[in-house]
N, C-alpha and C positions, 0 to 999 in steps of 0.2 A: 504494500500500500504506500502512495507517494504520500511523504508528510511534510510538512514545514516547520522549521523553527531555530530559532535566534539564534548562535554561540560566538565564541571567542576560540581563535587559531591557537592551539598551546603547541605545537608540533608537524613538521611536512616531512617527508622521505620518498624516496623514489621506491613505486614498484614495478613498472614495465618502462619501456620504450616512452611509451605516452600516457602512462597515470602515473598517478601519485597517491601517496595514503596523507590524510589532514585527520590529525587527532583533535577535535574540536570539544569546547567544552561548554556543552547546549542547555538552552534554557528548560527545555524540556526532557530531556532524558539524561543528564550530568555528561558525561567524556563519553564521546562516542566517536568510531574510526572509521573516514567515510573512504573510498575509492572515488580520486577524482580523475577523469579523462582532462589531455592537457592536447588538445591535436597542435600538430607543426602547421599552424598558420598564425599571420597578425596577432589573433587572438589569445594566445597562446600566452604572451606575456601578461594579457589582461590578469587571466588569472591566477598567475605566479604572482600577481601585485597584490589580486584579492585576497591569499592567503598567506602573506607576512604574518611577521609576530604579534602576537596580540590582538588582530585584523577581526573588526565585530563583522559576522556573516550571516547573511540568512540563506541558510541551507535547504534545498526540498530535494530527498531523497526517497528511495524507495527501502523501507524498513518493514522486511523481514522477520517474521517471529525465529528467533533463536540465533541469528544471523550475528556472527561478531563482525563482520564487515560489511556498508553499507555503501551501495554505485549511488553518484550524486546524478542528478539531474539536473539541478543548478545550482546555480552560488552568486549570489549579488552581495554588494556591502550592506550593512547595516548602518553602521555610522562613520562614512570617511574620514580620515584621519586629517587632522590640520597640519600639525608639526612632525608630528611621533618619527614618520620615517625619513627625513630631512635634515635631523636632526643629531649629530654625531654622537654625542654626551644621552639623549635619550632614546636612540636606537640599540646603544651597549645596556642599557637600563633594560627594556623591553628584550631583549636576547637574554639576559637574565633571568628575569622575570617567567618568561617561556621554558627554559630551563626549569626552574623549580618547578614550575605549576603541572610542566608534563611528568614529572616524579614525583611530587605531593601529592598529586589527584588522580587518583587512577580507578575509584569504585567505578565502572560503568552502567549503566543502565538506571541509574538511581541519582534523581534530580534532587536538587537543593539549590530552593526560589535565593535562601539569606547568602552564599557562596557566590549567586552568578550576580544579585546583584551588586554586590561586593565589588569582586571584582570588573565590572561592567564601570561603575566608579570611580575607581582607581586608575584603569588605563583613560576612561576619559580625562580625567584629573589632570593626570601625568601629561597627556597629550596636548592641554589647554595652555600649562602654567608656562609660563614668563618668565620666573625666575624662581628662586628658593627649594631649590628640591633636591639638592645635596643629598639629605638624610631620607628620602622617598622608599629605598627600596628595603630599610633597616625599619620603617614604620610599616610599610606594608605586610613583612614576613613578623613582625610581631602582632598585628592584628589580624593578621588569616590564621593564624592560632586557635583562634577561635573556634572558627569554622572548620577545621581541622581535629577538633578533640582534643586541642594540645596547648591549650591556653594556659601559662602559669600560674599556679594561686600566689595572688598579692597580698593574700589577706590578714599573713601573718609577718608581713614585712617590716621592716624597722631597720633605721641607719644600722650599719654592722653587720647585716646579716652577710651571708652563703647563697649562695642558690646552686641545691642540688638538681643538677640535669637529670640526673636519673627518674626524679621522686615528682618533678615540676615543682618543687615548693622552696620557700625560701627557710633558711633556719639559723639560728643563732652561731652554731658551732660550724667547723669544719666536719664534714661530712667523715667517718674513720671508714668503713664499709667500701670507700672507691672511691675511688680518682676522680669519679665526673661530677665536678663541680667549679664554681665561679670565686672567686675573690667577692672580698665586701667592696671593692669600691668600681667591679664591671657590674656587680649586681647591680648599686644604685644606677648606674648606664641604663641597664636591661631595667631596671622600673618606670626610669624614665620614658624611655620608649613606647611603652607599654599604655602609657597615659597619653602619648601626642597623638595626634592626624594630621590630614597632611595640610590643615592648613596653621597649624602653628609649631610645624617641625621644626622651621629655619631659626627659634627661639632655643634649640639645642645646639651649639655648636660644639664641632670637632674637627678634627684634622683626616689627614687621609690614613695616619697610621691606626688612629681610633676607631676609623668607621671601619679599616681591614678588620681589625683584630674583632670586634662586636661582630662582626658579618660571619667570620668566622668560627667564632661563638655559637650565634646562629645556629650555623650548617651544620654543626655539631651535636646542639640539640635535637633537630632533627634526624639527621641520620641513626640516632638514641632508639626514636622514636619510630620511626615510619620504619618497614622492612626492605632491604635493598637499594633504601638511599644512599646515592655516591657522595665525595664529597666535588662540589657543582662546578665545573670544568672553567666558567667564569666568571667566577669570584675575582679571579687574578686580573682581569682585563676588566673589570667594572671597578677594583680596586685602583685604577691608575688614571681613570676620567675625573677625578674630583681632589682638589687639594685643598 
């Protein structure tokens, strides 16, 4: 049955001659992997444009019961981008971004409205702003935690503390039981974080070696967490856009 509906590009790969697989992350059915045909004409580039990083799409495919792969029939944008891919400092940002998102998010078939709108937000955000968004990609992977299952309790927090990675929680002592944990003073970083958006980020300042090493942190966290998470191939290269 042909269906329609909304997503966000997290992922392309070549699978013939002339398709491609786009792992999309749809307003209706969470990550789902479509087969798109790409013919050797003109058009061809159109839609290599359509499916950049991040690229909001509306998709109508033919969806299959049981089906883990879906042939597209068409693909239009959703919301053209203004800056995002134009943009040197915000296309390493979104390459990023894509990265995570294709390795954090992988339930397929199982939609979440509070996720896509999320991030439906965020890439616009990003896409809009002008200036200040240094700190963009350290606030967004701390508030998709959320959404994620993997939000840290704040609740018992207090100057001084630890933050055990293992446990998600912060605590008075150094953790004795393992190694993964945080200093008191990346902690207070990581609470801060945790309370900005992105429109009162650029009220955090830091340097490039600070946002490394928190980004880091980050990745770390995760990979804790989710199974099979690598650690993100550009961190290093989104590390050296921002000083």
């Amino acid at each position: 049955m042909l269906q329609r509906t909304k997503g966000i590009v997290l992922h392309t790969f070549k699978f013939k001659d002339n398709q491609l697989i786009a792992v999309v992350y749809t307003e209706m059915w969470g990550r789902v992997s479509y087969v798109v045909s790409i013919p050797k004409t003109h058009k061809s580039g159109v839609r290599y444009l359509l499916l950049q990083p991040l690229a909001e799409v509306v998709v109508e495919a033919d969806m299959k019961p049981k089906a883990s792969l879906f042939r597209v029939k068409a693909v239009s944008a959703s919301q053209p981008f203004v800056t995002l891919p134009y943009d040197s400092v915000k296309s390493v940002i979104a390459l990023f971004l894509q990265e995570f998102l294709y390795r954090a998010v992988r339930e397929e078939g199982q939609p979440n409205e509070a996720l896509y709108a999320y991030l439906v937000h965020a890439v616009r955000w990003l896409d809009m702003a002008e200036k200040d968004y240094a700190n963009f990609h350290l606030v967004f992977l701390m508030r998709i935690s959320r959404f994620l299952g993997l939000r840290p309790n704040v609740e018992d927090y207090h100057s001084g503390c630890y933050f055990d990675m293992l446990n998600a929680s912060f605590v008075a002592s150094k953790p004795t039981a393992h190694a993964f944990y945080i200093g008191p003073e990346e902690s207070c970083h990581l609470v801060n974080l945790m309370r900005l958006n992105f429109a009162n980020m650029h009220y955090f300042k830091m340097n490039r070696h600070e946002r490394l090493r928190l980004l880091t942190l980050i990745n770390d966290y995760y990979r804790l967490h989710l199974p099979d998470f690598p650690e993100l191939k550009s961190i290093q290269v989104l590390s050296e856009v921002f000083d």
